[in-house]
C-alpha positions as protocol buffer text, in pm:
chain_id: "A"
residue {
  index: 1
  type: UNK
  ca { x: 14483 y: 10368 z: 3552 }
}
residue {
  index: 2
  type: UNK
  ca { x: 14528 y: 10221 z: 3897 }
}
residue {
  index: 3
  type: UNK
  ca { x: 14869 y: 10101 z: 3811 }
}
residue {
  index: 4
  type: UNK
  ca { x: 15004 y: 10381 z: 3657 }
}
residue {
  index: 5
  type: UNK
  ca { x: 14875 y: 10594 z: 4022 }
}
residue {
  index: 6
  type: UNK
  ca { x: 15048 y: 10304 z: 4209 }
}
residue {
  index: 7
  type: UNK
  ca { x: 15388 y: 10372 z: 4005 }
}
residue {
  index: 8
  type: UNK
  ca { x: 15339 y: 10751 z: 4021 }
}
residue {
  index: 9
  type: UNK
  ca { x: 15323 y: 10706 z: 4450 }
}
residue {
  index: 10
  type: UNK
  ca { x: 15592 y: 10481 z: 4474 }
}
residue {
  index: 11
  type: UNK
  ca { x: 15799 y: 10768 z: 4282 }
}
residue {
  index: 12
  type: UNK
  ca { x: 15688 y: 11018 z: 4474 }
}
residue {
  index: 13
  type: UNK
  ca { x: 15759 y: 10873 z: 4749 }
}
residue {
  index: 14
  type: UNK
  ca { x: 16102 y: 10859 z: 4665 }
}
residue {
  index: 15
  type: UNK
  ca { x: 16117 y: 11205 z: 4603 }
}
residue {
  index: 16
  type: UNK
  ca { x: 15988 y: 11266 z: 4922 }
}
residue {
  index: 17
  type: UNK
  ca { x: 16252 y: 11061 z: 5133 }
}
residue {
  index: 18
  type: UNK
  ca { x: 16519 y: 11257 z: 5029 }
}
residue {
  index: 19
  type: UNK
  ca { x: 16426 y: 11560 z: 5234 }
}
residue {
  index: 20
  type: UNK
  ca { x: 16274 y: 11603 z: 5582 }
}
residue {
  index: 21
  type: UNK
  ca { x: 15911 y: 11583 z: 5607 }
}
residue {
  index: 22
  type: UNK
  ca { x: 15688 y: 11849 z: 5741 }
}
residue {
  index: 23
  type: UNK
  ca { x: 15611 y: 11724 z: 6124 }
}
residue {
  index: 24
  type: UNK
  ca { x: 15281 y: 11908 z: 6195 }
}
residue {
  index: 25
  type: UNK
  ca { x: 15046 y: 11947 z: 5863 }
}
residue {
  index: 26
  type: UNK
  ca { x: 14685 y: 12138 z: 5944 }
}
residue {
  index: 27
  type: UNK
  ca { x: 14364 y: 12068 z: 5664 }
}
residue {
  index: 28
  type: UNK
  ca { x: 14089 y: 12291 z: 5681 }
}
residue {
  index: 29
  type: UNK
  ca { x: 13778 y: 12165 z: 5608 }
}
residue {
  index: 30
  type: UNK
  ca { x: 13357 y: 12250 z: 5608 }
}
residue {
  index: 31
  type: UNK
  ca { x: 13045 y: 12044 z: 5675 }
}
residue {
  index: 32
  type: UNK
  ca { x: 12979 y: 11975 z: 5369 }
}
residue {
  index: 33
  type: UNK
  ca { x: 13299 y: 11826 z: 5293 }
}
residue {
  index: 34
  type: UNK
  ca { x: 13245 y: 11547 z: 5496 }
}
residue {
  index: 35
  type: UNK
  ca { x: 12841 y: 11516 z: 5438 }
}
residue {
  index: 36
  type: UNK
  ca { x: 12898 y: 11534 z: 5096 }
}
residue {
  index: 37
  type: UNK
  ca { x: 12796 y: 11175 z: 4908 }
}
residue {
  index: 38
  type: UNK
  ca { x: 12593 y: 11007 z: 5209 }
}
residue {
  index: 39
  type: UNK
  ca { x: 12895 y: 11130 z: 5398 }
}
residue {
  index: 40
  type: UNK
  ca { x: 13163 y: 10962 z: 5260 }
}
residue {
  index: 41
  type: UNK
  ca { x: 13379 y: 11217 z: 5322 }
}
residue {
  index: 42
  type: UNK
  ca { x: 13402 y: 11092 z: 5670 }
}
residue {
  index: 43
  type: UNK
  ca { x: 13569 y: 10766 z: 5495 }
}
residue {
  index: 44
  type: UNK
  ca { x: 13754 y: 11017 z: 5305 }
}
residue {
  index: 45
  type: UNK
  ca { x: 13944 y: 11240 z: 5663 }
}
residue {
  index: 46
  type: UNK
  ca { x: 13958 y: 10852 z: 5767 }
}
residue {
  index: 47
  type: UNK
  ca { x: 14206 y: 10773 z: 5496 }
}
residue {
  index: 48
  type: UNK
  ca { x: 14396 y: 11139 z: 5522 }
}
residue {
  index: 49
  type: UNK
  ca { x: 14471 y: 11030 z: 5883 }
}
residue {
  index: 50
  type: UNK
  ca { x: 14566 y: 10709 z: 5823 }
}
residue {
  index: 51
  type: UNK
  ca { x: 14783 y: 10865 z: 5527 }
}
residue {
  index: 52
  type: UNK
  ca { x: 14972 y: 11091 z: 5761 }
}
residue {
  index: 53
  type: UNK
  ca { x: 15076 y: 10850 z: 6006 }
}
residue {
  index: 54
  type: UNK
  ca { x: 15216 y: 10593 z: 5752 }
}
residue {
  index: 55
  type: UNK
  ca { x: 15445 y: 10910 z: 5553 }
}
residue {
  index: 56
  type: UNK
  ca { x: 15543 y: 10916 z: 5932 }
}
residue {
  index: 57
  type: UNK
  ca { x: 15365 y: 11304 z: 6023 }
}
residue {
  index: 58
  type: UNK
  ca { x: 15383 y: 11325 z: 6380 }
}
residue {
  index: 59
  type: UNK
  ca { x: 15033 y: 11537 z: 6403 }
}
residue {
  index: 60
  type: UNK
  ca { x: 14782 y: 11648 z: 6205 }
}
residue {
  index: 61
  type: UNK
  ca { x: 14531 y: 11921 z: 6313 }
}
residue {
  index: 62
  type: UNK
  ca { x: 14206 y: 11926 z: 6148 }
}
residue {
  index: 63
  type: UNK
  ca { x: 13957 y: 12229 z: 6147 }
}
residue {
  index: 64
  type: UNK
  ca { x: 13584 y: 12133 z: 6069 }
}
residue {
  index: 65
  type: UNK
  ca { x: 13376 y: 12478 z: 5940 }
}
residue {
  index: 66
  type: UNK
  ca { x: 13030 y: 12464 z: 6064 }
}
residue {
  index: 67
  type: UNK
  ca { x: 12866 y: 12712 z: 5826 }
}
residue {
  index: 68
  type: UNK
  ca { x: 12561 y: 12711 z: 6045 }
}
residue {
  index: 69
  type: UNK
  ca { x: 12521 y: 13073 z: 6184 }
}
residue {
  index: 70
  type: UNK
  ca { x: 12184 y: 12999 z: 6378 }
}
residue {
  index: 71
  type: UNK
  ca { x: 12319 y: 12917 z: 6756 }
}
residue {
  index: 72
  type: UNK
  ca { x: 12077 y: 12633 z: 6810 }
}
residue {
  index: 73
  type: UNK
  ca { x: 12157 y: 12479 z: 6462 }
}
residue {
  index: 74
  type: UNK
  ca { x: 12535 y: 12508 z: 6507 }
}
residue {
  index: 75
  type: UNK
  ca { x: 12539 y: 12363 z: 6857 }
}
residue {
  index: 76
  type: UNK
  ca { x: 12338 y: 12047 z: 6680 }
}
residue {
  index: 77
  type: UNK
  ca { x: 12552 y: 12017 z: 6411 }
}
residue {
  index: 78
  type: UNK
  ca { x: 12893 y: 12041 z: 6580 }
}
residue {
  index: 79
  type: UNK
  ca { x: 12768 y: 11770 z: 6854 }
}
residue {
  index: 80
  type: UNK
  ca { x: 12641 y: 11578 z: 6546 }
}
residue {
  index: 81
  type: UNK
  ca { x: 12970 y: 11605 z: 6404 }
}
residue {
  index: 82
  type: UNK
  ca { x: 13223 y: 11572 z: 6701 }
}
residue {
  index: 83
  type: UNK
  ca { x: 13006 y: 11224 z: 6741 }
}
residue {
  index: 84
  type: UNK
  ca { x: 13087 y: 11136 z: 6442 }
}
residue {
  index: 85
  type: UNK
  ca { x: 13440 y: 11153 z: 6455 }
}
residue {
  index: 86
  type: UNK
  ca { x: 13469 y: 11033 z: 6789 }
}
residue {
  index: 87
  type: UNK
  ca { x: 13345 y: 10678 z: 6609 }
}
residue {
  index: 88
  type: UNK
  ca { x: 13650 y: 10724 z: 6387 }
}
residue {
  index: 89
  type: UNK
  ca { x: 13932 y: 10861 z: 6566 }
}
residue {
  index: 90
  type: UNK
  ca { x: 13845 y: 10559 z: 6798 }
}
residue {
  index: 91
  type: UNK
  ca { x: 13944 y: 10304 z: 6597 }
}
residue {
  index: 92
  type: UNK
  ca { x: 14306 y: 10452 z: 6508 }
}
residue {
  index: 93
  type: UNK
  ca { x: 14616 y: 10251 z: 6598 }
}
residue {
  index: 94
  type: UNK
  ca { x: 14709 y: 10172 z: 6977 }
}
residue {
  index: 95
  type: UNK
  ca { x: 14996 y: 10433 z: 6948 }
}
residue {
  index: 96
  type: UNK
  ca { x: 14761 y: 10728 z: 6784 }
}
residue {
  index: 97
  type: UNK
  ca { x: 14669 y: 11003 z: 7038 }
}
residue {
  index: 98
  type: UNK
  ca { x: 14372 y: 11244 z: 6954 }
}
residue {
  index: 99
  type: UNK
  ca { x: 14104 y: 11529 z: 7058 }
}
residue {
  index: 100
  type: UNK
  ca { x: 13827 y: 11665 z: 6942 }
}
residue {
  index: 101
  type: UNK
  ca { x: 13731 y: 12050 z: 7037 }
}
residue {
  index: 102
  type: UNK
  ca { x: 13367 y: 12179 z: 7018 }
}
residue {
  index: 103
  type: UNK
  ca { x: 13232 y: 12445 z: 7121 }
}
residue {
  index: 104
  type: UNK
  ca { x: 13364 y: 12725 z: 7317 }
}
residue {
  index: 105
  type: UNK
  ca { x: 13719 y: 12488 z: 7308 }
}
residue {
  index: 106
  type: UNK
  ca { x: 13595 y: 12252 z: 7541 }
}
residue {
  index: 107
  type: UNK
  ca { x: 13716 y: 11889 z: 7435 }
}
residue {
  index: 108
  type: UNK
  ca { x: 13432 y: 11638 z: 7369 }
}
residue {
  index: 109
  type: UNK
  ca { x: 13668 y: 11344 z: 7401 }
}
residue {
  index: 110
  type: UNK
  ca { x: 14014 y: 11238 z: 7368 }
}
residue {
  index: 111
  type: UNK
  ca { x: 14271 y: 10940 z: 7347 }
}
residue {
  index: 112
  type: UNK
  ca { x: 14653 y: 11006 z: 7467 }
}
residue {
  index: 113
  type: UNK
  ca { x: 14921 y: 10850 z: 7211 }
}
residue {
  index: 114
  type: UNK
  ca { x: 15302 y: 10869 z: 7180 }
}
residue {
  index: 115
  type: UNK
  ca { x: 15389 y: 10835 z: 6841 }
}
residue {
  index: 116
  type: UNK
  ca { x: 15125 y: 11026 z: 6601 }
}
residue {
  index: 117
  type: UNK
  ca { x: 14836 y: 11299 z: 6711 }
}
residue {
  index: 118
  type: UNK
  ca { x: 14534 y: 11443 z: 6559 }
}
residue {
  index: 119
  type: UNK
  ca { x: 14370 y: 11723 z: 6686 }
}
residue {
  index: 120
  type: UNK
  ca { x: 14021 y: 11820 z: 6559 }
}
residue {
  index: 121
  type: UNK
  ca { x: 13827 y: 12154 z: 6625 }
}
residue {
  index: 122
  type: UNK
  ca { x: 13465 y: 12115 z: 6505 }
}
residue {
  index: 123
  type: UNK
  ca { x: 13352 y: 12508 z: 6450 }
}
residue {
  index: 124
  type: UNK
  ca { x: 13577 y: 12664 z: 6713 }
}
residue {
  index: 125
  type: UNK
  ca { x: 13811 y: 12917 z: 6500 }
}
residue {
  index: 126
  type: UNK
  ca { x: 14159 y: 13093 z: 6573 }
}
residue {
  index: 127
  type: UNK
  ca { x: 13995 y: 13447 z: 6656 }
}
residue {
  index: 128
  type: UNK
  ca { x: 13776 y: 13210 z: 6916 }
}
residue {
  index: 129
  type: UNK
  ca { x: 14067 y: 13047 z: 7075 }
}
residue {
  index: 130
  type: UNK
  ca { x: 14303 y: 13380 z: 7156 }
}
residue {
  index: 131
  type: UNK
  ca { x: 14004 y: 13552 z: 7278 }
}
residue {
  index: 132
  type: UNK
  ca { x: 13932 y: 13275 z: 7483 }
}
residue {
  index: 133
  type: UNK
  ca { x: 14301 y: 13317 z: 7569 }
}
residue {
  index: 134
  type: UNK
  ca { x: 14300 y: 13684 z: 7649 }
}
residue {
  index: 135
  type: UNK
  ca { x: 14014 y: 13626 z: 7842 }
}
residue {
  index: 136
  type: UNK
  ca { x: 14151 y: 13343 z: 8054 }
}
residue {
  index: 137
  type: UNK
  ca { x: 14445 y: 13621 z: 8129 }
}
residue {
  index: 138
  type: UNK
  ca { x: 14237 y: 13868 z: 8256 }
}
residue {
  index: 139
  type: UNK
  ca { x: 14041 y: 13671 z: 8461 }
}
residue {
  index: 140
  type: UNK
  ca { x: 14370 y: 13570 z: 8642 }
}
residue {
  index: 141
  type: UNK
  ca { x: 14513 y: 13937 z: 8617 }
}
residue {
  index: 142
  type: UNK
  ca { x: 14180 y: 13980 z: 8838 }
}
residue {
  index: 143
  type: UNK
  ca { x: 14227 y: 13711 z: 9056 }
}
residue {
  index: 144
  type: UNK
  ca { x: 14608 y: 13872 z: 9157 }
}
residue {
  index: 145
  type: UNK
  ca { x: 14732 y: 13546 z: 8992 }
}
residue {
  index: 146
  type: UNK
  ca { x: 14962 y: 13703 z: 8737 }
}
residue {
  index: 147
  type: UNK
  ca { x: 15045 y: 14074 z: 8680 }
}
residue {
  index: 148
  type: UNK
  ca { x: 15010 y: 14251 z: 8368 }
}
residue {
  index: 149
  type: UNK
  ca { x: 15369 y: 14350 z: 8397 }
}
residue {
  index: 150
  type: UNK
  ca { x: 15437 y: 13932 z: 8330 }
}
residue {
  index: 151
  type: UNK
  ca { x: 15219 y: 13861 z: 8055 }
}
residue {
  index: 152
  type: UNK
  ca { x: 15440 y: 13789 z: 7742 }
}
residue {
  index: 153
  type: UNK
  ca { x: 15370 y: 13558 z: 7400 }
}
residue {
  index: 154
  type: UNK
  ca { x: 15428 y: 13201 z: 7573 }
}
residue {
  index: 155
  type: UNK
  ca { x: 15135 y: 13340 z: 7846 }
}
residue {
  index: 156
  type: UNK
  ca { x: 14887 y: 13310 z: 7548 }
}
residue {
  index: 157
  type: UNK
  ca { x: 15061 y: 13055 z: 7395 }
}
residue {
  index: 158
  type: UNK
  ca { x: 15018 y: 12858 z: 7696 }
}
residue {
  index: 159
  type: UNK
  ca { x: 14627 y: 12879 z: 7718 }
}
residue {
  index: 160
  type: UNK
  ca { x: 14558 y: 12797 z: 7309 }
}
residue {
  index: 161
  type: UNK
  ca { x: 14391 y: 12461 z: 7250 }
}
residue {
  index: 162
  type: UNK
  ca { x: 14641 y: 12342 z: 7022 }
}
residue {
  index: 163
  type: UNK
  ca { x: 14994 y: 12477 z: 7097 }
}
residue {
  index: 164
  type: UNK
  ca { x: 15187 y: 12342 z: 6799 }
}
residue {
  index: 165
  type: UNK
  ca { x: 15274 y: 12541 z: 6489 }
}
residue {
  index: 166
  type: UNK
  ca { x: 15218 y: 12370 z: 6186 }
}
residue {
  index: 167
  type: UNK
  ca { x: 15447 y: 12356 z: 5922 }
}
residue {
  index: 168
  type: UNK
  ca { x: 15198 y: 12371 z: 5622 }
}
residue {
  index: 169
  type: UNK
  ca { x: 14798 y: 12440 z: 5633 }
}
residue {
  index: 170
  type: UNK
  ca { x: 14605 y: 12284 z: 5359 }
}
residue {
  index: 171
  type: UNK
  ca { x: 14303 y: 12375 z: 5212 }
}
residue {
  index: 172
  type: UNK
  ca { x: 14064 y: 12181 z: 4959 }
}
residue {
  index: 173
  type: UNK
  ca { x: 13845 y: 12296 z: 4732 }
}
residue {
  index: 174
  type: UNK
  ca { x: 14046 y: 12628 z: 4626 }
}
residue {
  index: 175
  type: UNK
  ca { x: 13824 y: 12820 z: 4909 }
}
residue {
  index: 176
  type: UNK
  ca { x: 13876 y: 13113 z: 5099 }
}
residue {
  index: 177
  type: UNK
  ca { x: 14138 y: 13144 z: 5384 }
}
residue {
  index: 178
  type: UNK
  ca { x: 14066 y: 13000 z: 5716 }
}
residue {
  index: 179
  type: UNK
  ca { x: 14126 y: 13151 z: 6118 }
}
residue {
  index: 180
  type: UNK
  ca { x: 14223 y: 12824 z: 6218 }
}
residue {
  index: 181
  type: UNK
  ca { x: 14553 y: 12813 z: 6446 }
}
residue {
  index: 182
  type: UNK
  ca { x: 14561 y: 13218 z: 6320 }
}
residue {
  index: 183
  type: UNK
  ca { x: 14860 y: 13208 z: 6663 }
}
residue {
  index: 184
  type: UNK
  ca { x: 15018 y: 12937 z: 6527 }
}
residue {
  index: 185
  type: UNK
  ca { x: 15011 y: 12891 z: 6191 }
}
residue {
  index: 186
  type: UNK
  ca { x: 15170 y: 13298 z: 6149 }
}
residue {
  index: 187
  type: UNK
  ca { x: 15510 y: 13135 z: 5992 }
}
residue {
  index: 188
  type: UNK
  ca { x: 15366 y: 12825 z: 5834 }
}
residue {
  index: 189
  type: UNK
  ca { x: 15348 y: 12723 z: 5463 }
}
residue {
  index: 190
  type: UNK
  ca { x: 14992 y: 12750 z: 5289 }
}
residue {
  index: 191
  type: UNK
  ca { x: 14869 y: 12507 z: 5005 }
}
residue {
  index: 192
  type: UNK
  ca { x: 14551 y: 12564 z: 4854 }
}
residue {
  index: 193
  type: UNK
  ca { x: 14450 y: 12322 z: 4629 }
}
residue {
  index: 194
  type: UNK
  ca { x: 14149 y: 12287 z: 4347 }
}
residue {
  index: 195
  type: UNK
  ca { x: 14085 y: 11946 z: 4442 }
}
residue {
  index: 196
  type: UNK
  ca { x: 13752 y: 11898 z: 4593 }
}
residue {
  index: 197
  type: UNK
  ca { x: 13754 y: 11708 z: 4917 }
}
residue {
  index: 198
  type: UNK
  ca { x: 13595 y: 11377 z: 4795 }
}
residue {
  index: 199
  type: UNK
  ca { x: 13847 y: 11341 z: 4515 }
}
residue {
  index: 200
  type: UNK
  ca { x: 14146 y: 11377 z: 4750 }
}
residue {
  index: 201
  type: UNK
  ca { x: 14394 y: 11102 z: 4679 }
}
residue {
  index: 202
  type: UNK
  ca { x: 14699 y: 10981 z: 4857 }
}
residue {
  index: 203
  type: UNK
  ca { x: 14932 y: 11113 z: 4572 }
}
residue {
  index: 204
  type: UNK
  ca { x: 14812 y: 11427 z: 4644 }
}
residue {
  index: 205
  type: UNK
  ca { x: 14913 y: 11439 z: 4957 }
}
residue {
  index: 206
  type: UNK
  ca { x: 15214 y: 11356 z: 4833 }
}
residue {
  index: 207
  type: UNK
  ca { x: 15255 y: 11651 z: 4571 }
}
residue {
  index: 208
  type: UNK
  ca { x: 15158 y: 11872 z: 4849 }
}
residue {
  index: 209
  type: UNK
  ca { x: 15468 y: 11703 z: 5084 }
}
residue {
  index: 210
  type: UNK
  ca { x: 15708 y: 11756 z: 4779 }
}
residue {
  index: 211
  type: UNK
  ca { x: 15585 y: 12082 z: 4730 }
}
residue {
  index: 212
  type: UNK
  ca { x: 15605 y: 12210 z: 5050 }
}
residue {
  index: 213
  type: UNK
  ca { x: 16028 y: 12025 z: 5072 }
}
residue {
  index: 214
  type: UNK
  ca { x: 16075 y: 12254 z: 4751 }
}
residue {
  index: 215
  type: UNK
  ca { x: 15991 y: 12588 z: 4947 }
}
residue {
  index: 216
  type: UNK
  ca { x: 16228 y: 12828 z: 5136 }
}
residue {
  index: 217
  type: UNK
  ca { x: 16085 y: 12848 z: 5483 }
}
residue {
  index: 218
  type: UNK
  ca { x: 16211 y: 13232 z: 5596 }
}
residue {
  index: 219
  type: UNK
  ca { x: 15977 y: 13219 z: 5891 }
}
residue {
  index: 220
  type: UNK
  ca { x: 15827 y: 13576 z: 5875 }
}
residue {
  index: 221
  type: UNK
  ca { x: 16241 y: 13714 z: 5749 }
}
C-alpha cells in the first residue's frame, strides 16, 4: 500500500509541475482537529507546513476555530493553543517566517523569513479583523489623522492582520464555511474536502493543488 501511495505522489507531482502553483493556500481548521488522538493533529498541521514549503507555496495561512463560547474558557484555550504552536512553528527551517494571532489580533509571537510564511489566527475570525479595521479608521478619523473623504479599500486593507489573498481556502472534514480572511479570500478558490483532519495525507494535498490548476479563476467576472 505504501508503495503504490509513493508511485501515485511521484505522478502527481508531475501533473502538478506542469502548471503554476497556487502561491498563498489558507486551511481552516477547529480545536478538535488538532486535540483529536492525544493531539496528534498537532504532528499532523506539522507535516501540512512542512508539505507546503517543499511543493514550493510561498505562505500558508492557517485559521484555528475555538468553539469555546464561554469568554474565560476561550481565552484559556486559545493561549493553550497559540503555546502550542509556538513550540512548532519554532522549529521550522532558518528561511521560514511565521505569526501567530490570538485574541483581539494581537500577535503572541513571531519569526521573520524570506522564502516561505505561515500565518496562524487561533479564534480571531474575518468579521473580527475588519471590524477591528473599521474601528482602527474611526479612531484616526477622530484623531484628524485621515478624513473620511480619503478612506478607500487599500485603507482597510492596510490595517487587516493578514493582507494577502489566498488563492484557494481549504477546509477538512466537509464542515461548514468559515469567516476567515472573509476581505481577502472574496476571489479565491474554495475546496472542501470529506477527509477528516487526522487522515490528511500529502497526496491529498496534492489532488487539491491539481484541482485547483484545473479551475478557471474569473476573479468575481
Amino acid at each position: 500500500m505504501k508503495l503504490a501511495t509513493s508511485y501515485y505522489e511521484k505522478y502527481l507531482l508531475q501533473q502538478i509541475g506542469k502548471y503554476p502553483r497556487p502561491h498563498h493556500v489558507s486551511l481552516v481548521l477547529s480545536e478538535a482537529d488538532l486535540l483529536h488522538k492525544e493531539e496528534s493533529g498537532y504532528r499532523k498541521l506539522k507535516e501540512y507546513i512542512l508539505w507546503c514549503k517543499q511543493l514550493g507555496i510561498s505562505i500558508t495561512s492557517i485559521y484555528i476555530d475555538v468553539l469555546d463560547t464561554e469568554e474565560k474558557l476561550k481565552s484559556e484555550m486559545i493561549e493553550k493553543v497559540s503555546g502550542k504552536l509556538n513550540e512548532i512553528l519554532q522549529k521550522l527551517p532558518d528561511n521560514s517566517g511565521y505569526e501567530i494571532f490570538g485574541e483581539n489580533g494581537g500577535t503572541y509571537s513571531k519569526k521573520e523569513g524570506k522564502h516561505f510564511q505561515v500565518y496562524v489566527s487561533v479564534g480571531f475570525g474575518g468579521r473580527e479583523e475588519v471590524t477591528k479595521a473599521v474601528k482602527d479608521i474611526l479612531e484616526n478619523v477622530k484623531e484628524g489623522k485621515i478624513k473620511p473623504s480619503e478612506i478607500t479599500e487599500t485603507t482597510i486593507e492596510s490595517r487587516l492582520v493578514v493582507k494577502h489573498e489566498p488563492d484557494i481556502l481549504i477546509r477538512s472534514g466537509g464542515k461548514h464555511l468559515s469567516d476567515f480572511l472573509i476581505w481577502q479570500s472574496i476571489y479565491s478558490e474554495y475546496y472542501f474536502t470529506d477527509v477528516n483532519w487526522h487522515d490528511v495525507r500529502k497526496l491529498d494535498l496534492l489532488r487539491i493543488i491539481r484541482d485547483f490548476q484545473k479551475r478557471q479563476r474569473r476573479y468575481g467576472k
